[in-house]
N, C-alpha and C positions, 0 to 999 in steps of 0.2 A: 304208382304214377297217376297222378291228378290229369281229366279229362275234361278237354274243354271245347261244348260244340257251338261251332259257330255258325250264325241263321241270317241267311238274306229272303225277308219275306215277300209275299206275292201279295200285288196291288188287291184291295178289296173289291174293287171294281175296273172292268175294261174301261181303257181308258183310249185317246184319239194318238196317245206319243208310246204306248205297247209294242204295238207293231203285232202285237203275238197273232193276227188273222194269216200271216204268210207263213206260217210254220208247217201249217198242213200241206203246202208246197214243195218246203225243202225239209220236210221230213224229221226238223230237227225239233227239241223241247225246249230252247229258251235260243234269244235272238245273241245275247252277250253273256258273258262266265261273272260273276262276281270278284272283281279284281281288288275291292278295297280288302274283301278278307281274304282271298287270297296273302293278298302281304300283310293284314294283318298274321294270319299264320306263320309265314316267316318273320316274323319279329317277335313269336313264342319260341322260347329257349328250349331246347330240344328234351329237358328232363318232363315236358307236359303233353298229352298227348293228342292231338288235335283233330275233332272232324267239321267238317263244311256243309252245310246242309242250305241249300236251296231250294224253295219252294214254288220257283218256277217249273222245275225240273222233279219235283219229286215231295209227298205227303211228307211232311215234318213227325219227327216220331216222339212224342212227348213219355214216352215210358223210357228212352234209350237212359244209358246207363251215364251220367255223368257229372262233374262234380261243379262246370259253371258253365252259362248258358251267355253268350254276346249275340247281341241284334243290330242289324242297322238298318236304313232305310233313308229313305227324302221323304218328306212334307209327304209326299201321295200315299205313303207306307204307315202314317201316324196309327190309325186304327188298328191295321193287323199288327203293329211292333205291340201294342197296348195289349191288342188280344190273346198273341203268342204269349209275351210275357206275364201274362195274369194264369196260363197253364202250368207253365213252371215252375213259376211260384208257390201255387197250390201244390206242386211236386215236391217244396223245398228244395228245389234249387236257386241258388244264388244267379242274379239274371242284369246282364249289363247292358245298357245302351249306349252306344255309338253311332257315327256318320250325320250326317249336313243336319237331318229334323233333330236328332239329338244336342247338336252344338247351336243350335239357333233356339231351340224349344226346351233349353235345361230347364228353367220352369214348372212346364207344364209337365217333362217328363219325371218330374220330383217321384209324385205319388204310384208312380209304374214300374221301376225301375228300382235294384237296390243299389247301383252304384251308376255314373254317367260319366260317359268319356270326350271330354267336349276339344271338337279340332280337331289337329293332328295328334296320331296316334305315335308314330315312329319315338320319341321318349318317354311319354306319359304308361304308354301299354305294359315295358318293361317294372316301369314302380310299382304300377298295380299289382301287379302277379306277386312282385313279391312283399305288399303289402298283405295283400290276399292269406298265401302261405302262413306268416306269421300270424293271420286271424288278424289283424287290425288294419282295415284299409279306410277309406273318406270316402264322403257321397258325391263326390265331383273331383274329375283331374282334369286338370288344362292345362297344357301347357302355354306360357304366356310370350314365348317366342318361335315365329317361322323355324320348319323344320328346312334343315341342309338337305338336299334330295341325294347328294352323295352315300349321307347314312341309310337311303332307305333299299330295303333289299327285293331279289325278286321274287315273283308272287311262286305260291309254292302252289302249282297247277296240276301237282301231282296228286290234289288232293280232292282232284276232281276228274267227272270225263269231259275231257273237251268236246268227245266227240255228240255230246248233250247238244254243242252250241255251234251255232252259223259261220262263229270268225273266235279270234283269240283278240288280247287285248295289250298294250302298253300304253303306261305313261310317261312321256318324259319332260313335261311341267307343270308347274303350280304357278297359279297367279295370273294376272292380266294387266296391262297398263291401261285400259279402257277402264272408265266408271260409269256406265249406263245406268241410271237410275233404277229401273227395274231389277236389273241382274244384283247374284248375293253373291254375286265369282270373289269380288273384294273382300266382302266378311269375314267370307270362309277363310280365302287364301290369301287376300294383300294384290295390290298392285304391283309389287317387286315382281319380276319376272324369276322362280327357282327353277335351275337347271340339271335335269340327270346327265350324269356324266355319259358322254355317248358311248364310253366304250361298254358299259354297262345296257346302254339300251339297246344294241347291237348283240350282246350275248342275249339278253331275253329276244328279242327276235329269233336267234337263233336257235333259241330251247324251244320258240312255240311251234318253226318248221320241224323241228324233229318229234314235234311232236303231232305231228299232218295238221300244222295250218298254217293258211298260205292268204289268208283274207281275216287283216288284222288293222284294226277302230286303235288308234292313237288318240288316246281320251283325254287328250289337251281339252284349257278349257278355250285356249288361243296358241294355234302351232306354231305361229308369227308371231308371237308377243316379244321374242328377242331375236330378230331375224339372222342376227349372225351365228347364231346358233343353229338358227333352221336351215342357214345355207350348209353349214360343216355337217351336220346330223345327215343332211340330202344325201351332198356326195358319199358319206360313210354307208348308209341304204346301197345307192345306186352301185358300188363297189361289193357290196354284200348280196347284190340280186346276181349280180353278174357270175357268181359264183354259185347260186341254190340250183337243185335239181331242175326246180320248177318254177314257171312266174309268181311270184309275190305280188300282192297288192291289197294298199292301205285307203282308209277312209280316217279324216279327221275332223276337226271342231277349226276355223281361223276368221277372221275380218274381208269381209268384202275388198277392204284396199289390199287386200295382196295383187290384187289385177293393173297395181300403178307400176310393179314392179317385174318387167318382161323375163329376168333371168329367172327369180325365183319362183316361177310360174312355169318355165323350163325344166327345171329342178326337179319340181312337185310332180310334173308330167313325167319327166326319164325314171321320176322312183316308185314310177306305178300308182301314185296318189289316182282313183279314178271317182271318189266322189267326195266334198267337203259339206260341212254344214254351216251356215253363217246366217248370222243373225241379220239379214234384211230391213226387218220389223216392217214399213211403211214407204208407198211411194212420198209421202206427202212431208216436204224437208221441213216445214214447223215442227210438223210432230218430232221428228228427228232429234233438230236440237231441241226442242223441250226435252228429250231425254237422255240427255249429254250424247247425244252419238252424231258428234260432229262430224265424227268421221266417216260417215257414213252420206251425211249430207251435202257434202264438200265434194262430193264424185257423180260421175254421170251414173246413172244406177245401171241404165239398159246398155249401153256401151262396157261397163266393170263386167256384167252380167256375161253378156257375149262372147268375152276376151278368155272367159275362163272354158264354155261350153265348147268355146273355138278348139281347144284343146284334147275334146273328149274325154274332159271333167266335167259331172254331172253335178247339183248343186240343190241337196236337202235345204231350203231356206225357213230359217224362224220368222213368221209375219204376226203383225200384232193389231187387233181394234180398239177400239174404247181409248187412246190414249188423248191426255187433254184439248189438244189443238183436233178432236176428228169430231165432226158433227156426222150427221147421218148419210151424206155423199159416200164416207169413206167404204163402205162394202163396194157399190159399185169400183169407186178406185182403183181399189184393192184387186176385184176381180179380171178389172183392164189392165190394170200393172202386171199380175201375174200371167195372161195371157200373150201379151207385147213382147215378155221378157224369158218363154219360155220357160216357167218354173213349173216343173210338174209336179212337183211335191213338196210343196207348202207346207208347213206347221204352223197352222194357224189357231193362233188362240189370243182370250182378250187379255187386256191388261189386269195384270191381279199383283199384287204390294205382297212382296214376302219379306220376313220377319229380318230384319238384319239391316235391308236394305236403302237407303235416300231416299225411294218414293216410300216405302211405309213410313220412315219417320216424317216427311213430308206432310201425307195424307194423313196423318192421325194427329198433326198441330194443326191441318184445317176443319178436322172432324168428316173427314171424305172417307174415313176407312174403315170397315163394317169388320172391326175383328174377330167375332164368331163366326163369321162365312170363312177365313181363315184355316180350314182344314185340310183342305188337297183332297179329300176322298170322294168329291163331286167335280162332277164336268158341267161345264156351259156353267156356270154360276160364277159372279166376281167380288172380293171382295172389294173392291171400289166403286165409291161414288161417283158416275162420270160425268163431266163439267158441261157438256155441250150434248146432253142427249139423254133419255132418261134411263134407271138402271135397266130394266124391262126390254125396255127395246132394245140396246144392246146385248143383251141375252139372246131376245128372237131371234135378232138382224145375224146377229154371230151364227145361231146354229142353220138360218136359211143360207149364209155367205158358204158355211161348210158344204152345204147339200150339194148348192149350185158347182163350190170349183170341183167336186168329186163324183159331178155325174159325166157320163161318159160320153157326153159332150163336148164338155168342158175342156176334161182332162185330151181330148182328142186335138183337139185346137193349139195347148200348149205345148203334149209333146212332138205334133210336126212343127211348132217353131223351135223346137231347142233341136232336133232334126237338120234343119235347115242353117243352123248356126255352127254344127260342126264345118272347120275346114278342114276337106277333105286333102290337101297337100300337106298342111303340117301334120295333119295326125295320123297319115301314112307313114311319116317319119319320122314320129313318135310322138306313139298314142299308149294309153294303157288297154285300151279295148282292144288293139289287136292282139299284145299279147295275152290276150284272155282265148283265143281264134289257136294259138300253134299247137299241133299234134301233141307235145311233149307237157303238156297242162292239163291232157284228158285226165279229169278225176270221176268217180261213176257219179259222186254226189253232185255233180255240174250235171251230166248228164241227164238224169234225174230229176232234178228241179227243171231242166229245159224242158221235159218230154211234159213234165206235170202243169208247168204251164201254159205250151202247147194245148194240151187236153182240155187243161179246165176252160180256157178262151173258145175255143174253136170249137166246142159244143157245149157250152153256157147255155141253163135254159131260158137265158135274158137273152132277147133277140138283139135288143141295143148293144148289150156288151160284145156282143157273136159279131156286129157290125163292125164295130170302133176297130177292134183287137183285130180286120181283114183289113180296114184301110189302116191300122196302121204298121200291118205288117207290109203291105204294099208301098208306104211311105220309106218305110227301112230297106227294101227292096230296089228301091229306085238310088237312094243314097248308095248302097253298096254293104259290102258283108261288115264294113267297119262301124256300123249303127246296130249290128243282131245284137249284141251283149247288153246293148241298153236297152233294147224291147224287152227283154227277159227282164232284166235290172229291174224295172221302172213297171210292167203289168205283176210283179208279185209284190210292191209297195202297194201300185194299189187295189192288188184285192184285198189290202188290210186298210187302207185306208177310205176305200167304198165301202167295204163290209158294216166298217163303224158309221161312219156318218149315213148310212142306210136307215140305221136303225133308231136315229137319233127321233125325238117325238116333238111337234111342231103343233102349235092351236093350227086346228081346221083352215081357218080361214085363211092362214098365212100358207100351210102347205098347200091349200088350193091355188093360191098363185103364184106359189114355185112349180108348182106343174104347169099353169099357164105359159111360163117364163121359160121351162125347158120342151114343152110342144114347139114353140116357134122354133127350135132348133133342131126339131126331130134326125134322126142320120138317113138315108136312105142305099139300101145295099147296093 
């Protein structure tokens, strides 16, 4: 039986979208499971014998015994896929590359790699192998039509410990009808919205409770990209919670305009949805539509915002600099928007042109695009030329704008407004936060992480931090017991997200007047 191990590798460097500083918190060794090889595993035929090797979780064993090696990665993984596979190699083993930098980067990944698997995987995988077997396979498989997600199977998770990881994981689409210029969701997948059959995503749900996990990332790239699906998919959840031991509850990837739409915001909320991720990018609606996100400009931002927090849905938001229409106001802006709007956990980063996409092909017919900065294994660095500001200063301004929203100031200010935006009558009557609160949810790993956060806040040897984390335990105090689950939530984001942008390195002169700028706000106990 032919052995075949498969490698999700670990970033060369910490990066600000990791997350990995919260770990020491909840105890666990990676924040998510590897779900693309997960299913790639099941979609190897059962005569080969397969292991999964993660090196978030665990040293990679380059002596192990086996007869082909598969890597994948994004853009930020290019180095270590290059470097994993150049030890293999030297092993004589045979060593494949897959996933997003692989299908966007066939190219570059020629001279690394002895064969590339570009796209989806669900038909191309099975030829391989047995191209493979017979000794005569090709240096590139694509397939050149969208996969049907009916055919794709579920991840074989048995081939890991879950208990590695924070939450478990499903997919149940590909594609987006959105083209933002920057995003490569289209490349990859298409705009066609494809759909897993729910009764299908319903059984993997139900394999990952039984297998103790109850806090589970639906890794849509848009959960709303076919809403009548995500209304039927809701009720089949909210029908399926009703029935588990214990509360469930998901986090996903959707558009801001889901807030136009009162029922399926009801939905999201009765199926335990309690945090989403959306791409925000910019208060400033030029910018916006410069990059086709019209739909994002066409809506009130701070009112959409609201509507969703009103819920006690929290709200990871993608924020974006350097994009054509921002001249150098836009940090400030930016910093006002986010405060206004309650967003406490920001992802902010500048504009940078990936390979696939309409701003890189854009930027590289006007000569704006520096394609050797083009690598993902450096932070603060862009490979765009910006129209209204110089590169430089975008750089600075980026990593002073980070410093400022994640001093504990800052971050204080926005989350007693998003505090203050829960209402507390609907979300009495359903909320996901309280069932987070019933007796019959005690897990010791909940447990655990609360007492460890607890801890680490409440005797920090940062006096400021020790400050923030009393008022804003007093803030959640005054709202009611129906805000504790987000205190916890939202101070273990950001001890990974202060930790990072702590450590970030600024010329003198400019970090001497981010201290200027954060003295005038000193806390006082």
């Amino acid at each position: 039986m032919k052995t075949i191990l498969l490698i999700r590798p670990r970033s060369t460097t910490e990066t600000f979208w990791n997350l990995t500083g919260l770990l020491s918190l909840t105890g666990k060794k990676a924040v998510i499971p590897p779900i693309s090889l997960a299913t790639l595993a099941a979609l190897t035929p059962e005569e080969y014998r397969v292991i999964i090797s993660d090196e978030e979780v665990e040293d990679i064993d380059y002596d192990m015994e086996c007869d082909l090696v598969g890597i994948t990665g994004f853009t930020i993984h290019k180095k270590r896929m290059f470097d994993v596979a150049r030890e293999f190699r030297s092993r004589g083993r045979l060593v494949v590359a897959g996933g997003p930098f692989a299908s966007e980067h066939t190219d570059e990944c020629g001279d690394h790699f002895d064969v590339i698997i570009s796209g989806e995987a669900e038909r191309i995988w099975g030829e391989f192998l047995q191209d493979w077997t017979r000794g005569d396979y090709k240096k590139i498989y694509k397939d050149p039509e969208t996969v049907d997600m009916a055919i794709t199977p579920a991840p074989r998770w048995d081939l890991l410990d879950l208990d590695d990881y924070s939450g478990g994981m499903v997919q149940t689409s590909r594609g987006c009808p959105h083209d933002c210029e920057f995003c490569n969701v289209v490349s990859l997948f298409g705009r066609k919205m494809r759909l897993k059959p729910i009764d299908h995503v319903i059984s993997e749900i139900k394999k990952l409770t039984e297998m103790g996990k109850y806090d589970i990332f639906i890794s849509d790239d848009n959960f709303i990209g076919n809403r009548r699906y995500a209304r039927e998919l809701l009720a089949e959840i909210i029908k399926l919670k009703k029935k588990l031991p214990k509360t469930i509850r998901f986090m996903t990837q959707l558009t801001l305009n889901v807030a136009e739409e009162e029922d399926l915001l009801d939905l999201l909320t009765e199926a335990n949805f309690y945090c989403f991720f959306i791409g925000i990018e910019t208060p400033n609606k030029d910018s916006l539509n410069s990059i086709n996100k019209g739909h994002n400009a066409k809506l009130d931002l701070l009112s959409s915002i609201k509507k969703i927090h009103s819920r006690g849905i929290f709200i990871i938001s993608g924020m974006i600099v350097g994009i054509d229409s921002d001249d150098s106001g836009i940090f400030d802006a930016q910093l006002d928007f986010l405060s206004k709007a309650g967003l406490t956990l920001p992802m902010l980063g500048m504009l940078i042109a990936l390979k696939g996409t309409r701003l890189w092909n854009r930027l590289e017919s006007e000569g704006r695009l520096l394609a050797d900065l083009e690598a993902g294994d450096m932070f603060a660095v862009t490979n765009v030329i910006p129209k209204l500001m110089g590169k430089e200063e975008l750089e600075r301004e980026y990593k002073i704008l980070l410093k400022r929203v994640y001093s504990p100031e800052e971050f204080l200010i926005r989350f007693q407004n998003l505090i203050e935006q829960i209402d507390v009558k609907r979300a009495w009557k359903l909320s996901p936060l309280l069932e987070q609160l019933k007796p019959v949810n005690f897990q010791l790993y909940y447990a655990l992480t609360t007492f460890r956060v607890l801890s680490h806040y409440l005797f920090n040897k940062d006096r400021d931090i020790r400050i923030m984390f009393r008022k804003a335990m007093k803030i959640v105090f005054k709202k009611g017991r129906i805000s504790f689950p987000w205190l916890i939530e939202h101070f273990l984001y950001f001890k990974a997200l202060n930790d990072f942008v702590s450590g970030l390195e600024i010329d003198e002169t400019d970090d001497s007047l981010l201290e200027m700028e954060i003295r005038e706000k000193v806390l006082v106990p």
